[in-house]
C-alpha positions as CSV (number, residue, x, y, z in Angstrom):
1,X,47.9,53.0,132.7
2,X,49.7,55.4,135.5
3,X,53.3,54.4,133.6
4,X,51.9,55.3,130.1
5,X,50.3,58.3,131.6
6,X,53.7,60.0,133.3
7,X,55.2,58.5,129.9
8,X,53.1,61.0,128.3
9,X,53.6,63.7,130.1
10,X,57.3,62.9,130.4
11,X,57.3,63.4,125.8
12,X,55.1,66.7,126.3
13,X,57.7,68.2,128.5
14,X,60.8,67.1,125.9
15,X,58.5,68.4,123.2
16,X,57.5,71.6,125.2
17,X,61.6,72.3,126.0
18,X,62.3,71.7,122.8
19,X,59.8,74.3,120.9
20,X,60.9,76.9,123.1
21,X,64.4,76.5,122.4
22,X,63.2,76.5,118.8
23,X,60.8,79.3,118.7
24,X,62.4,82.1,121.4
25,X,65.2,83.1,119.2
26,X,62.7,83.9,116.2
27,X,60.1,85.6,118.9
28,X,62.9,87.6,120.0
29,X,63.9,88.2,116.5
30,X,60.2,89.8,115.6
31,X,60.7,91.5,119.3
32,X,63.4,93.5,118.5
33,X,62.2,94.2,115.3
34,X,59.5,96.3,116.5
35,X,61.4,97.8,119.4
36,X,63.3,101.5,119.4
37,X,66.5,102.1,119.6
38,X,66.4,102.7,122.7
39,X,64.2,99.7,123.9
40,X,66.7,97.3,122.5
41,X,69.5,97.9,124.5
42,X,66.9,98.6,127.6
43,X,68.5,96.5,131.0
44,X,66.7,94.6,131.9
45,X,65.1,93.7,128.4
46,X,61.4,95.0,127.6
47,X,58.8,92.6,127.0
48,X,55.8,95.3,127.0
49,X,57.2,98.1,124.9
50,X,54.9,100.6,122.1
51,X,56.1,99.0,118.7
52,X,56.7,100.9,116.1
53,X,57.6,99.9,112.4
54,X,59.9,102.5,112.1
55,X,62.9,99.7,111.6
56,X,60.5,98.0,108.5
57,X,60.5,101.8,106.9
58,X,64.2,102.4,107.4
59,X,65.4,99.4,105.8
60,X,63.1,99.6,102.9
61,X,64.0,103.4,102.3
62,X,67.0,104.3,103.6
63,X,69.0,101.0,103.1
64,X,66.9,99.8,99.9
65,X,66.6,96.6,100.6
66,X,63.4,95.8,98.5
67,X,65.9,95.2,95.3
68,X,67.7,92.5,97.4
69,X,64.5,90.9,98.1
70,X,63.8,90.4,94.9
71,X,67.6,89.2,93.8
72,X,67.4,86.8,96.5
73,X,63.9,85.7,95.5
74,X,64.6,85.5,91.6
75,X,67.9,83.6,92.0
76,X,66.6,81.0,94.5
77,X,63.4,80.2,92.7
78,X,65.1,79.7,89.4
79,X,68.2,77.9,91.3
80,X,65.7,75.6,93.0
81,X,63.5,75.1,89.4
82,X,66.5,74.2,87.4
83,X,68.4,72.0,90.2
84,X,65.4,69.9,90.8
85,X,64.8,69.7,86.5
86,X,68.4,68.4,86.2
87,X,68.8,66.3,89.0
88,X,65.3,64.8,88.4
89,X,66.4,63.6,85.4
90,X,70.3,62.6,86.8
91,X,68.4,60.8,89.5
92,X,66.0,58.5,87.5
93,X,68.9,58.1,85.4
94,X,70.9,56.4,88.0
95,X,68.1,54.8,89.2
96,X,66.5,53.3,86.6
97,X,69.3,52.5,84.1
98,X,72.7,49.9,84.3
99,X,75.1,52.7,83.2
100,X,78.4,50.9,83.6
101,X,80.7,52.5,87.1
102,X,76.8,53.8,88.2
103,X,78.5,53.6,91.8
104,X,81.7,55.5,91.2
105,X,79.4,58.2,88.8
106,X,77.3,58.5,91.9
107,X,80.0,58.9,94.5
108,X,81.9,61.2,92.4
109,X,78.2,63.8,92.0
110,X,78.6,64.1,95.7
111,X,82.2,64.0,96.3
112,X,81.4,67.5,94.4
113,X,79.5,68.4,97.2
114,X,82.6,68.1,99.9
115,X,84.7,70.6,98.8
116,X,84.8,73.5,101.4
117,X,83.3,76.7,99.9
118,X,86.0,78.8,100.5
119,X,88.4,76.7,98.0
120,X,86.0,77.1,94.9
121,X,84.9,81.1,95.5
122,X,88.2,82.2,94.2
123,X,88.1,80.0,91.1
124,X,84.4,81.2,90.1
125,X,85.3,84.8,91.1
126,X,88.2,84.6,88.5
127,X,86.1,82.7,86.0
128,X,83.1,85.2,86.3
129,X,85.4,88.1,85.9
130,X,86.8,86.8,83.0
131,X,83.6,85.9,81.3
132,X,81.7,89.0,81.6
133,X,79.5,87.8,84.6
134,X,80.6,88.9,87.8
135,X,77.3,90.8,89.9
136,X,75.0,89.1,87.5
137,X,71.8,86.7,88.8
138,X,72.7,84.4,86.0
139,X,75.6,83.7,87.7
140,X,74.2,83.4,90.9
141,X,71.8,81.1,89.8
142,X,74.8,78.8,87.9
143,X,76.5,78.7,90.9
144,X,73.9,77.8,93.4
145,X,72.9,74.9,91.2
146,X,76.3,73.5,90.5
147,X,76.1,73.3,94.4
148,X,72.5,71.7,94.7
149,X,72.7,69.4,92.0
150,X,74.7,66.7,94.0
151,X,71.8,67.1,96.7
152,X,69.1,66.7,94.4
153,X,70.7,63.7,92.8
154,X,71.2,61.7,96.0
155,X,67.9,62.5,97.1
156,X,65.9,61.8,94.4
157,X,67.7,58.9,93.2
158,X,66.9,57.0,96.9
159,X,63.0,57.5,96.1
160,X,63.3,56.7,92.2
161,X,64.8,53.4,94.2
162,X,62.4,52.7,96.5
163,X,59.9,53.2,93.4
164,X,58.4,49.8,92.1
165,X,59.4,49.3,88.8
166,X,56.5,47.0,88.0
167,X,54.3,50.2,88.1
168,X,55.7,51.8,85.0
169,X,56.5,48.6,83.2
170,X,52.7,48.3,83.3
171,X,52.2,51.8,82.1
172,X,54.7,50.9,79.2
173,X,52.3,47.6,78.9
174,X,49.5,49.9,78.9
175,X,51.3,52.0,75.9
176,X,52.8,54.1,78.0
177,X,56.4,55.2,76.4
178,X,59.2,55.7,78.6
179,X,59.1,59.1,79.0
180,X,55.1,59.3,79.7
181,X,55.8,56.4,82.2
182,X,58.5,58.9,84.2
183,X,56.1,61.9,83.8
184,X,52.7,60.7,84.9
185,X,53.7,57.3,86.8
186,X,56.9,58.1,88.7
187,X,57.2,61.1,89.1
188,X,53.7,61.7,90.9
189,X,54.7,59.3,93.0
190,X,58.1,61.2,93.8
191,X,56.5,64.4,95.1
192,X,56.9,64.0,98.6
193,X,60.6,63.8,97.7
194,X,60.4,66.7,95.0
195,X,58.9,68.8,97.7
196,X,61.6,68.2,100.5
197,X,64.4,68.8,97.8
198,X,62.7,71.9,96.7
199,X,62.7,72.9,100.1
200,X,66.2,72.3,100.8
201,X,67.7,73.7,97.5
202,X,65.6,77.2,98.5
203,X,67.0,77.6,101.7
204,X,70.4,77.2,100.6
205,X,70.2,79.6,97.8
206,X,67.9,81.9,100.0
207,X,70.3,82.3,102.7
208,X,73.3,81.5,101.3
209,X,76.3,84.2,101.9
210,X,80.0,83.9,100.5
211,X,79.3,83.3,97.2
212,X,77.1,86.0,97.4
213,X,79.5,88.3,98.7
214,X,82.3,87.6,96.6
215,X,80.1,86.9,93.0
216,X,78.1,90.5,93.4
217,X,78.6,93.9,94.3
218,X,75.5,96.0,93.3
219,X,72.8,94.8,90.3
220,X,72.4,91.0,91.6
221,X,73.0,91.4,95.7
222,X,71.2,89.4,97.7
223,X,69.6,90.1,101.5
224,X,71.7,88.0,103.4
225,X,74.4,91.2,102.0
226,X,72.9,93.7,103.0
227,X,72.3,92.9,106.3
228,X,75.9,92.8,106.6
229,X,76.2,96.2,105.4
230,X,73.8,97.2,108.2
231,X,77.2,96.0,110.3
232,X,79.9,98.8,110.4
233,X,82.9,100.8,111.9
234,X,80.3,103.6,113.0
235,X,77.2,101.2,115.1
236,X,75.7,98.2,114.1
237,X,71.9,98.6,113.3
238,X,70.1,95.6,115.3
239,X,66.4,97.3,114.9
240,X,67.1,97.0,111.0
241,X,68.6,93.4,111.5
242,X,66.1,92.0,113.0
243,X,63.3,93.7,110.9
244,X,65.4,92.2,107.2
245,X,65.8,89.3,109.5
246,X,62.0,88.7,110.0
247,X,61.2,89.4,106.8
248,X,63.6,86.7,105.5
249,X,62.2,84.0,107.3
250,X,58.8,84.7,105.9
251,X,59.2,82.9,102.6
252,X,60.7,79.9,103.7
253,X,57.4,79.5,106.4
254,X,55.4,80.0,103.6
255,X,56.9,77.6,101.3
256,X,57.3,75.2,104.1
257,X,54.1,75.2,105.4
258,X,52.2,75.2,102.3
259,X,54.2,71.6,101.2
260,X,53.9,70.3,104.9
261,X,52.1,66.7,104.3
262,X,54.4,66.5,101.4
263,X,57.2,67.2,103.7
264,X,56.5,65.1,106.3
265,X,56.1,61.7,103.7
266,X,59.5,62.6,101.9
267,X,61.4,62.2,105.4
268,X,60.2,58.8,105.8
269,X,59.3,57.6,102.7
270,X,62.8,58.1,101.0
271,X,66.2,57.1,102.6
272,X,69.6,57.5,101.0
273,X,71.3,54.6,100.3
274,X,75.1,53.5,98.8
């Protein structure tokens, strides 16, 4: 009893060390936020200061940020929607049917996924250009799920696997056709992986930056660019920073804790395999 006991305590410690290391950047984040000028670069730092919101207003009036909110947001919603449609499909694809070289099909969908970003901006910059498309969300949202759909692929292909088949052979028994047996049979069953894929792809798009930064300029920029622009020659504006900053996390927590329990069975439910 008195080794299980101090085992206990032992975990609460590592889990307590751990959650601080997690949470004190993002608390000092929302600090900072709401701190003056002045407060910010106060030695030693404030911890009981008068907040003010005045950061909030002057990104959101001055730096017009709220059309960059809603680029990002477009672009990674419909980058997430149409990653997870395609490689849904890809995935149960891969899974479910003897597609001669399914291996070497697989492995080459993520050897996609390797190349360095830098080495393909250039390309899609040039091709955009060419096109007609360049600082466009349609692009944005092209782009973001030629780089998600390798992801999704893998993902969802490992719990199409882990799937019974005997389920939807029954459906099909039942008079189920193939497609109703995929729509009402597996893929239910899949949400806990649709849900942590869904995640995933949103983050990327959400805070993704060099494509970004190369692919717009002005009609489809996203926030993670204009906080950079709140970085330059003359001062660097950390009130605003951190106030864009906080309000860029805030989707994500809401997406991720209103899919938790989902979450939670796609980490150990699925598990990639070869």
């Amino acid at each position: 009893m008195e080794k299980n006991r101090n085992r206990l305590i032992i975990a609460y410690i590592i889990v307590g060390i751990v959650l601080v290391i997690n949470i004190l950047p993002f608390l000092w984040l929302v600090l900072t936020s709401l701190k003056t000028r002045l407060d910010i670069f106060a030695i030693p730092p404030k911890f009981i200061f008068s907040p003010t919101l005045k950061n909030y207003v002057s990104a959101f009036t001055k730096r017009d940020f709220l059309p960059m909110f809603y680029n990002s947001l477009i672009i990674s919603i419909s980058t997430t929607l149409l990653s997870l449609v395609v490689g849904t499909l890809g995935a149960y694809s891969l899974a479910r049917f003897k597609i001669f070289g399914d291996k070497h099909i697989s492995f080459w969908i993520l050897s996609t996924r390797m190349f360095p970003s830098i080495v393909l901006v250039i390309p899609f910059f040039i091709m955009a250009t060419q096109v007609g498309l360049h600082d466009s969300r349609f692009l944005m949202v092209i782009v973001y799920t030629t780089f998600n759909l390798p992801f999704v692929v893998w993902i969802m292909r490992s719990f199409f696997e882990d799937l019974p088949f005997d389920l939807e052979k029954a459906a099909m028994v039942d008079g189920y056709s193939r497609w109703d047996a995929f729509w009402k049979v597996a893929l239910p069953l899949s949400a806990p992986g649709l849900f942590t894929t869904a995640i995933l792809c949103f983050i990327f798009s959400w805070n993704e930056f060099l494509f970004a930064n190369v692919l717009t300029a002005a009609n489809a920029k996203t926030v993670p660019v204009g906080i950079r622009g709140l970085v330059t020659s003359r001062a660097i504006e950390w009130g605003e920073i951190a106030a864009v900053g906080t309000l860029q996390v805030i989707p994500v927590l809401i997406f991720t804790f209103a899919a938790q329990k989902y979450i939670i069975r796609g980490l150990t439910f699925g598990a990639v395999k070869g």
